[in-house]
matplotlib code that plots the C-alpha trace (Angstrom):
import matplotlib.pyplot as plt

x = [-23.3, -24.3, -20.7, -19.2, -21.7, -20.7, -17.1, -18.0, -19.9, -17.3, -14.3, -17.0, -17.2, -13.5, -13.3, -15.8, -13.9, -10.9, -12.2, -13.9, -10.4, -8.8, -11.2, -11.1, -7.1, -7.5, -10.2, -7.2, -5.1, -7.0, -8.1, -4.3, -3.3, -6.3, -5.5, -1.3, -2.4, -4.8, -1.8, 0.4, -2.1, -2.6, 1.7, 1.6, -1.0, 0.8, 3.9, 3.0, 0.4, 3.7, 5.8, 3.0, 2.9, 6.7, 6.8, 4.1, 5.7, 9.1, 7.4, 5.8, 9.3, 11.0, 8.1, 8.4, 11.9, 12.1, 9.2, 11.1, 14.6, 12.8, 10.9, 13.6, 16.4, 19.8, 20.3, 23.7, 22.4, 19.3, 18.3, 14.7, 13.4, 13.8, 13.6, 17.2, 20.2, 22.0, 25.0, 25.2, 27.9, 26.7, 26.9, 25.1, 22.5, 21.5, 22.0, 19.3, 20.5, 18.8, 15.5, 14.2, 10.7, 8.7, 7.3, 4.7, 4.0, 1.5, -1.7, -2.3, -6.0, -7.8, -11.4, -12.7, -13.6, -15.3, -13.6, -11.6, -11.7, -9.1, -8.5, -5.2, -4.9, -2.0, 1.2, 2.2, 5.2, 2.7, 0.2, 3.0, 3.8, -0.3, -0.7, 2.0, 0.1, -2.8, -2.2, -0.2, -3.8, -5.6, -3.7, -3.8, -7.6, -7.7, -10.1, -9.7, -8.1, -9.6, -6.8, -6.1, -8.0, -5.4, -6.3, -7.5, -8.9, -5.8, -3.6, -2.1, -5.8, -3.7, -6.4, -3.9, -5.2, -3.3, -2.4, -1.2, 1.6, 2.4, 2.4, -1.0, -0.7, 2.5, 1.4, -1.3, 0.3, 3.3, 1.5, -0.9, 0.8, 0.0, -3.3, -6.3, -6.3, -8.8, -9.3, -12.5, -15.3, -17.5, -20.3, -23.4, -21.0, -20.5, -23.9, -23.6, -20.6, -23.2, -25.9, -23.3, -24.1, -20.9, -20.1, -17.1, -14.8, -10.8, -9.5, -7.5, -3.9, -0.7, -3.0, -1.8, -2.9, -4.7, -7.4, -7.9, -8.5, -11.0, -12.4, -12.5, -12.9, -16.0, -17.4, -15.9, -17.8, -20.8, -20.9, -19.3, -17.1, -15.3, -14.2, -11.3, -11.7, -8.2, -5.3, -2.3, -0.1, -2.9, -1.1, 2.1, 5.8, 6.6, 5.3, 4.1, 4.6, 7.6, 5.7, 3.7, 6.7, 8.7, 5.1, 5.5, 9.1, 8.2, 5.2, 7.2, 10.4, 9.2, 5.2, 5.6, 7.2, 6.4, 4.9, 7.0, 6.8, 7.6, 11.1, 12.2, 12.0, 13.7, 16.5, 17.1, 17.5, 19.9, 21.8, 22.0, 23.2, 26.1, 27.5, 28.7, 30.1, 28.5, 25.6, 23.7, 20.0, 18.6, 15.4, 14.7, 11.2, 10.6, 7.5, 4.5, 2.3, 5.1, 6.0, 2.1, 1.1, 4.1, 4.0, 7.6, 8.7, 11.7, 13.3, 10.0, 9.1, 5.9, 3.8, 4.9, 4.1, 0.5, 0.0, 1.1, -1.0, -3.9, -3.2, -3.1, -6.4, -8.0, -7.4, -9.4, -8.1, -4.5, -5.2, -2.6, -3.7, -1.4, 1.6, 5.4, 7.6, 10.8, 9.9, 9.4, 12.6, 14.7, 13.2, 14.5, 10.6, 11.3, 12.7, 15.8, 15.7, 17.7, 20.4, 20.8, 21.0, 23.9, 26.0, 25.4, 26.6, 29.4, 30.3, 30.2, 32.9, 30.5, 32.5, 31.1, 31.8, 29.2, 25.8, 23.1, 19.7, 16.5, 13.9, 11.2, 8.3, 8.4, 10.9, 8.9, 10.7, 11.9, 15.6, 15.6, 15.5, 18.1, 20.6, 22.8, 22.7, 23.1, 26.7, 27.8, 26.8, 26.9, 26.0, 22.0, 19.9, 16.1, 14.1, 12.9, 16.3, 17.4, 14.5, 12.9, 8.8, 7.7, 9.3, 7.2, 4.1, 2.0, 3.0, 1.6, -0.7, 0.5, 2.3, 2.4, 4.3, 6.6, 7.6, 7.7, 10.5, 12.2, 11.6, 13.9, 16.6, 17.1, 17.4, 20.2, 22.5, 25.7, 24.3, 20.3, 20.1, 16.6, 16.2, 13.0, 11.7, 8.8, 7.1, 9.4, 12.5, 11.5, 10.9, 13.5, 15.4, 14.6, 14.7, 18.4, 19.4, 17.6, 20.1, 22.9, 22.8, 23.8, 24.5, 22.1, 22.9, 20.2, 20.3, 20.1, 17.8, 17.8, 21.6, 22.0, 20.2, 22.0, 25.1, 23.6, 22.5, 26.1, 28.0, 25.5, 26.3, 29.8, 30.2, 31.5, 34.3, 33.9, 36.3, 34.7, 31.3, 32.3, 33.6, 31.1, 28.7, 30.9, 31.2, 26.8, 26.7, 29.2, 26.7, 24.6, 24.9, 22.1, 24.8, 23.4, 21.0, 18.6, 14.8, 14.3, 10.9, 8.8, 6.1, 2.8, 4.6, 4.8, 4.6, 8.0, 9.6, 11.4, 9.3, 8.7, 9.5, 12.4, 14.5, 13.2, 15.4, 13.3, 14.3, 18.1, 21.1, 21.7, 22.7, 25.4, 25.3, 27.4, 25.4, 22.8, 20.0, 20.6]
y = [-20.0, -23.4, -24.4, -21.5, -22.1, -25.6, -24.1, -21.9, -24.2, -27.2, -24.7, -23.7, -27.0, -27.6, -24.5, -25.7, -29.1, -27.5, -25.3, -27.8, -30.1, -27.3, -26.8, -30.2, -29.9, -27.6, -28.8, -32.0, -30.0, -27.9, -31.6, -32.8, -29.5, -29.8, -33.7, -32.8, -30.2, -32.1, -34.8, -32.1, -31.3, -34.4, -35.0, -31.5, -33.0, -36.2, -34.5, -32.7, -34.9, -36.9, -34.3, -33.7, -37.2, -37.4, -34.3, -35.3, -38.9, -37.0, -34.8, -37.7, -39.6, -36.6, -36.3, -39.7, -40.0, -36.8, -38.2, -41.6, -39.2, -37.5, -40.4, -43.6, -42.4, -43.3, -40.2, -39.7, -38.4, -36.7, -37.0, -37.4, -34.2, -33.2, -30.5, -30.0, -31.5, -35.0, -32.8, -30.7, -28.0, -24.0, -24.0, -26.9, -26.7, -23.0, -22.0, -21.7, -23.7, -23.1, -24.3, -25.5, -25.0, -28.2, -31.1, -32.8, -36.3, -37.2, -38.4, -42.1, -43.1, -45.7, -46.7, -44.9, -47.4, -44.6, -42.0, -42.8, -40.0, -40.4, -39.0, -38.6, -39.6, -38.8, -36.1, -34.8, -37.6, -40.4, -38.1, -38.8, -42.0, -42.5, -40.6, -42.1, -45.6, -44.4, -43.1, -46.1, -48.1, -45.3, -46.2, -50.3, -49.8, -47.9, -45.2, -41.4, -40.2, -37.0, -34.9, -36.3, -34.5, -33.9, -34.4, -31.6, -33.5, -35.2, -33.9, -30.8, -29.6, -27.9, -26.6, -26.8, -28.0, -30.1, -27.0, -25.3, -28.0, -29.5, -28.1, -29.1, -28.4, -30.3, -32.9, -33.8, -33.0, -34.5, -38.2, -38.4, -41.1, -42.7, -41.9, -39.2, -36.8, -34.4, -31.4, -32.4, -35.1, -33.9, -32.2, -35.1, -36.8, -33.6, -33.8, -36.9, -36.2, -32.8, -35.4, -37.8, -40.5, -41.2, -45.2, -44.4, -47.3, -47.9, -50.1, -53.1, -52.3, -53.7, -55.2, -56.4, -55.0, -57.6, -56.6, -53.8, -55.6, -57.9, -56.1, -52.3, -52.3, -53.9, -51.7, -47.8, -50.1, -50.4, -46.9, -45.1, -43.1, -44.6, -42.9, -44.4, -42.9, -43.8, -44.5, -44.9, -48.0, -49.6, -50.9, -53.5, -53.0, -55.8, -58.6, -55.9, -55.7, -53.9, -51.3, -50.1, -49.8, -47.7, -45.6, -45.3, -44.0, -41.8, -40.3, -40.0, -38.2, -36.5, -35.9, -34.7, -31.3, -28.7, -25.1, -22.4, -20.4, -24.0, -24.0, -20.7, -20.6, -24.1, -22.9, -19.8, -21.8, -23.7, -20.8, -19.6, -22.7, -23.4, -20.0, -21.3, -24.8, -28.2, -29.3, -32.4, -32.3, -33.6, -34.8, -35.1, -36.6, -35.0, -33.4, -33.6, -35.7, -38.1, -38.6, -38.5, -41.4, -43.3, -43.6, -42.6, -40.4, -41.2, -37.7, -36.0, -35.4, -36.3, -33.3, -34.1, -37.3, -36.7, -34.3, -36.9, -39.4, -37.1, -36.2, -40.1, -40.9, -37.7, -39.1, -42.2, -43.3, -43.7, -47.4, -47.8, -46.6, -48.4, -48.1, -49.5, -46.7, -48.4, -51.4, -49.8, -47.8, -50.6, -52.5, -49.7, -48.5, -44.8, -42.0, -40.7, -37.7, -34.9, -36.1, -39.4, -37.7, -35.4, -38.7, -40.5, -37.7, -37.3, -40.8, -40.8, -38.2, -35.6, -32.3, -29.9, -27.2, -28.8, -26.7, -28.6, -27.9, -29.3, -30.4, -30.9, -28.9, -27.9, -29.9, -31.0, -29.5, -26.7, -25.1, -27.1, -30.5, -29.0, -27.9, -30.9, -30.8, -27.0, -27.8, -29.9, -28.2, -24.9, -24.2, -25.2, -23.6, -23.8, -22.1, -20.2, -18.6, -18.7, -17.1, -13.0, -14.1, -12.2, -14.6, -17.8, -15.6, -17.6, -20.8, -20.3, -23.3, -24.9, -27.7, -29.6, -26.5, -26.1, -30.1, -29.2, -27.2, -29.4, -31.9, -29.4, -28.7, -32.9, -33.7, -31.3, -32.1, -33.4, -36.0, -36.9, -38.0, -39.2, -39.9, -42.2, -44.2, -42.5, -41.2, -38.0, -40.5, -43.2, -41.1, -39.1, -42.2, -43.1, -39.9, -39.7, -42.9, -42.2, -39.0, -40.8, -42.7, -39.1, -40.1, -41.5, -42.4, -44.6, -45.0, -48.4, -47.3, -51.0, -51.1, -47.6, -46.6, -50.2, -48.5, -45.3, -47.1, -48.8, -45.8, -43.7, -46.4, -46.4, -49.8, -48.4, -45.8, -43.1, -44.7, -48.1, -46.7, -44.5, -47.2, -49.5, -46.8, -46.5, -50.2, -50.8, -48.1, -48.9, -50.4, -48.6, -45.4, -45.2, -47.4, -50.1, -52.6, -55.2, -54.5, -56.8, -58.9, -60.6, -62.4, -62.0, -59.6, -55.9, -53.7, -55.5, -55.6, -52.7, -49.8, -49.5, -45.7, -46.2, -48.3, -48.5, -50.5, -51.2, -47.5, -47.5, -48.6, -52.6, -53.6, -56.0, -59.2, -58.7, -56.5, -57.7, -56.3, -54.2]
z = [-167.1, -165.6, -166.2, -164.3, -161.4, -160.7, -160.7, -158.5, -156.8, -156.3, -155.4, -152.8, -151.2, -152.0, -149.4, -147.2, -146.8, -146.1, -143.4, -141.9, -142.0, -140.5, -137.7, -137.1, -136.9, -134.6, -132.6, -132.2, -131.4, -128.8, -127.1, -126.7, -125.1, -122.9, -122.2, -121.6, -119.4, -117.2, -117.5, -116.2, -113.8, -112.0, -112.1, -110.2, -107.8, -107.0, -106.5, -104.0, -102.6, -102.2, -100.8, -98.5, -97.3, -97.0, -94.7, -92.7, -92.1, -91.5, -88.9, -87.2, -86.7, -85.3, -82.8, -82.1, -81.7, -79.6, -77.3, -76.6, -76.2, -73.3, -72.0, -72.0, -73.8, -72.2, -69.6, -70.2, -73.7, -72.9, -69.6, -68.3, -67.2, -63.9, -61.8, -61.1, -63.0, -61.0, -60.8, -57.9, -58.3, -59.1, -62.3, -63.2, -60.6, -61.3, -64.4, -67.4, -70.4, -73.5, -73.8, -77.0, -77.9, -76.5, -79.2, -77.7, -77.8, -79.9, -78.3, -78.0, -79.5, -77.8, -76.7, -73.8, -70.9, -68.9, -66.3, -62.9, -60.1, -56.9, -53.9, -52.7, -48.8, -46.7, -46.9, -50.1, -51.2, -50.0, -52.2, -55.1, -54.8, -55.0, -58.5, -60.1, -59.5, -60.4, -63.7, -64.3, -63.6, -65.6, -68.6, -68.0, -67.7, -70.7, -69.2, -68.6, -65.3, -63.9, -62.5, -58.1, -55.6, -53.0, -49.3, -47.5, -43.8, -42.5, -39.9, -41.6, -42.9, -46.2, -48.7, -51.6, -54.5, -57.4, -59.4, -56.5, -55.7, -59.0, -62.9, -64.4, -67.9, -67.9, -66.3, -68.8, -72.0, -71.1, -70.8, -73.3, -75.6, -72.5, -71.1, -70.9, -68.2, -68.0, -65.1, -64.7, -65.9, -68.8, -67.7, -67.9, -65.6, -63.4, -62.5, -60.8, -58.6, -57.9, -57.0, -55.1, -57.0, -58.6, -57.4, -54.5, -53.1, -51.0, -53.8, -51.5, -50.5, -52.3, -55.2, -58.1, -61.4, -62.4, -59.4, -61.3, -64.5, -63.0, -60.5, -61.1, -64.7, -64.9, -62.2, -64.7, -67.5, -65.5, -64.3, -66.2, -63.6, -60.2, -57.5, -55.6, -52.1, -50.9, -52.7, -50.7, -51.6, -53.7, -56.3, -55.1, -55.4, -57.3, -59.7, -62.1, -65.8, -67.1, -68.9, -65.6, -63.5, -65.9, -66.1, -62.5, -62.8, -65.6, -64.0, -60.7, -62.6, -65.4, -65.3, -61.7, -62.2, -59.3, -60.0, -61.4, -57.9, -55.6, -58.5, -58.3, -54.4, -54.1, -56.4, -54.2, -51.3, -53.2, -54.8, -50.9, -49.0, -52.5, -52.0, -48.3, -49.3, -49.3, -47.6, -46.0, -45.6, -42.4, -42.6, -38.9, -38.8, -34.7, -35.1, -32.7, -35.4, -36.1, -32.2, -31.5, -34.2, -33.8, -29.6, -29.5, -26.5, -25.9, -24.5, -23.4, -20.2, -18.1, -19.4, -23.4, -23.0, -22.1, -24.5, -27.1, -26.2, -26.2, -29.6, -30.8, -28.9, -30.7, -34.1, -34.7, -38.5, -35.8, -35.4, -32.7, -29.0, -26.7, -27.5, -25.6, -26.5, -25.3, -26.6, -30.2, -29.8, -29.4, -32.7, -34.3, -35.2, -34.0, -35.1, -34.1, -31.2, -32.5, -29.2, -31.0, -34.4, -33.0, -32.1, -35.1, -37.3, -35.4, -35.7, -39.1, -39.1, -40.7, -40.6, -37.9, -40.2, -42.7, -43.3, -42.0, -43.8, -41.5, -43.5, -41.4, -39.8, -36.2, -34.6, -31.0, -27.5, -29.7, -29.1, -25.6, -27.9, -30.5, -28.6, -28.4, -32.4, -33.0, -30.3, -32.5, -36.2, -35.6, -39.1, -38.7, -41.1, -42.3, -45.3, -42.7, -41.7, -45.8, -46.8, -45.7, -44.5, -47.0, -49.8, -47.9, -47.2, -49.9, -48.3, -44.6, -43.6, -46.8, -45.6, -48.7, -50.3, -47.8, -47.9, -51.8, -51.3, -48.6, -51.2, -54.0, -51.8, -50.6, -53.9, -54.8, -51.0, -51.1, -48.4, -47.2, -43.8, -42.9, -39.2, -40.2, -43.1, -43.6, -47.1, -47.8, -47.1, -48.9, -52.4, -51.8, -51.8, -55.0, -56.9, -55.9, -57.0, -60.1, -60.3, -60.4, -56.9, -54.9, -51.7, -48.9, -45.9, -44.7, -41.0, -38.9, -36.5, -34.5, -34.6, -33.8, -30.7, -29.2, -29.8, -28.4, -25.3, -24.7, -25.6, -22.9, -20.3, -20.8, -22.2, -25.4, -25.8, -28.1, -30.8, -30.5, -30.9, -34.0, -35.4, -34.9, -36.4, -39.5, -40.1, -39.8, -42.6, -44.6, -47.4, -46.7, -48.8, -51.2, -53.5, -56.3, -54.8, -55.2, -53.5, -51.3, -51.9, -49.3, -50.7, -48.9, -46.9, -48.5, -45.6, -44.8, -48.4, -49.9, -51.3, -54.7, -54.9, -52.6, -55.0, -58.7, -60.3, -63.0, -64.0, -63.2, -64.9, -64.8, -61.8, -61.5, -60.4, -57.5, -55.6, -53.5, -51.5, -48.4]

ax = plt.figure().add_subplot(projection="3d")
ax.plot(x, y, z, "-o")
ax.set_aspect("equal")
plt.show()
């Protein structure tokens, strides 16, 4: 019996062993399926932690790519943005291409230096020029511009506000690998604008940008929000770096972009004036402001003249009281009446049967000062006469609207005339050699009403005088140039916005300034 137990017993624990080698087996086993799947698991994980990386680092080119396309890409590939295309038959001008859906740039990160408010001064294109130097500061500075309060005391008293001229939302999201722009300062800084303690201050005309480095930073630091109270021709035309005058241009060309409503209506006027040939825009600068500020009455009679004068004297930021209207004629510092305009298009062999588009406000003397110009181009026309009331009903007492669309139509002309080199000229200018150098013809004013005077008298036959018209302007065409820079001098040089050649093709070295 004790025999057959231990049998028993040692086949027992034979058994026992063997179970417990099996289990062990399997427990192995069981481990390396649990390790090769967690092995599996983590491959999985890196793959497409991988992927992931890849795509987002794919993504992040394309945007970047397609955000320097838009912004300095060579224009006969891409073309900046604009409101109308540099071309300016039908076809091109008016019809809706295909419009992609929009990448954004991404934002550019940087430290905050604290918020800059401004407040536009002036008509809407000296407005313009003013907010594309002061983002181009903004972003120097590295601080956050607040979106431009545009002014609503001068002369024309227009309560427009930034959104109701220019596209907002495209405006900030359009430069912000650039700088911050917010529609208003954050709200503990709200309540000190509410208080009127914000620090307010005219930053000094035609400075460079180091002023603003040394001078106004250290004040946004200080208080953490500036107001610049006046901002017309604050920053200078030249000297600057590279990278802020091509900011300039790109704000200017691109970031700028009108309102839906101010687009449509300026492409209608277009569509209207192409369906009856070509067309030269006018901009006659007569208007009782500009005759009033200027002193120039060259023209007006006894009564006009009085009335002009009173208007200057009622204004007291219009530094100049007494003014020598002949004297300022004659250095070429007026603008043109609509009788000298009338000659001087005719001696430039512009074709009566030309449509001649006024861009301008209320031309002063009315249909007794325009008849000598409607004689000789019958074909005078204004938004006004283009357009029923009822389609310009929203921009009554808008002034800066209505030169919006003035502003449209000159860009898209076949020729710009500007009678004087005021703001609207000047950008104008610009934008249209930045479409391709469009035809400008910029007027001689000096030379001219010389000619005007000896031709008058009789001293100059018709022929010679044409001639001697067409021979001044020759060069003078809106054609290639260099800006012409006059150190210590900028009120003299060559706008900045009237020639940015920083932003045009190269010139060559055979042109020179004009």
């Amino acid at each position: 019996m004790c025999r057959i137990e231990r049998k028993s017993e040692r086949k027992s624990c034979e058994y026992k062993e063997e179970e417990r080698s099996e289990m062990g087996l399997k427990a192995m086993g069981e481990s390396r399926v649990e390790k090769l799947k967690s092995s599996m698991s983590r491959s999985r994980m890196k793959l497409w932690m991988i992927r992931a990386t890849t795509s987002v680092l794919l993504w992040t080119c394309v945007v970047q790519l397609t955000a320097l396309g838009d912004m300095w890409g060579p224009r006969v590939l891409k073309g900046w943005p604009s409101c109308f295309s540099g071309d300016s038959s039908v076809n091109n001008a008016l019809s809706v291409p295909f419009v992609p859906l929009r990448v954004l740039p991404p934002k550019r990160v940087y430290k905050n230096n604290g918020y800059l408010m401004v407040s536009c001064n002036g008509g809407l294109n000296q407005m313009r020029a003013a907010i594309c130097d002061m983002v181009a500061i903004a972003r120097y500075l590295n601080v956050t511009l607040i979106v431009p309060e545009l002014d609503k005391t001068s002369f024309w008293a227009d309560p427009s506000e930034f959104q109701d001229i220019f596209d907002v939302d495209h405006f900030i999201t359009s430069l912000r690998d650039e700088v911050r722009i917010l529609k208003e300062l954050p709200p503990r800084l709200k309540r000190k604008v509410e208080l009127g303690t914000v620090y307010s201050m005219p930053p000094i005309s035609w400075s460079d940008i180091s002023y603003y480095h040394y001078q106004i930073l250290p004040l946004i630091q200080k208080h953490k929000v500036v107001h610049l109270n006046r901002t017309d021709a604050r920053l200078a035309n030249n000297g600057q770096p590279l990278e802020i005058q091509k900011l300039r241009c790109r704000v200017n060309f691109s970031a700028l972009r009108f309102t839906s409503q101010i687009e449509e209506l300026g492409k209608r006027v277009i569509k209207l004036l192409r369906k009856n040939g070509p067309f030269l825009v006018l901009h006659l600068r007569y208007e009782m402001d500009m005759l009033a500020f200027s002193g120039c009455t060259q023209g007006c009679n006894n009564e006009e003249v009085e009335e002009l004068t009173r208007m200057r004297y009622a204004y007291p930021w219009w530094k100049e009281k007494i003014i020598n209207s002949d004297l300022k004629r004659k250095d070429g510092l007026c603008p043109l009446t609509p009788e000298e305009t009338a000659l001087t298009l005719r001696a430039l062999d512009i074709d009566p049967s030309f449509q001649i588009y006024i861009a301008a406000g209320e031309i002063y003397g009315g249909e007794r000062r325009m008849a000598s110009l409607a004689k000789a181009y019958p074909k005078l026309v204004r938004k006004e006469i283009l357009l029923e009331s009822s389609d310009l009903r929203f921009f009554q007492n808008h002034s800066s609207q209505m030169a919006a669309l003035d502003y449209l139509v000159s860009l898209e002309s076949d020729i710009f005339v500007p009678t004087y080199d005021g703001n609207m000229a000047k950008v104008v200018e610009g934008h249209r050699r930045f479409l391709g150098f469009k035809k400008t013809i910029l007027l001689d004013r000096g030379l001219l009403v010389g000619l005007i005077d000896q031709y008058n008298s009789g001293s100059l036959s018709w022929d010679e005088f044409s001639s001697a018209v067409k021979e001044t302007h020759a060069f003078r065409m809106g054609s290639p140039s260099r800006r012409l820079v006059i150190p210590d001098r900028p009120k003299e040089e060559d706008y900045f916005y009237a020639n940015p050649e920083e932003c045009l093709p190269p010139l060559d070295e055979s042109w020179s300034s004009t």
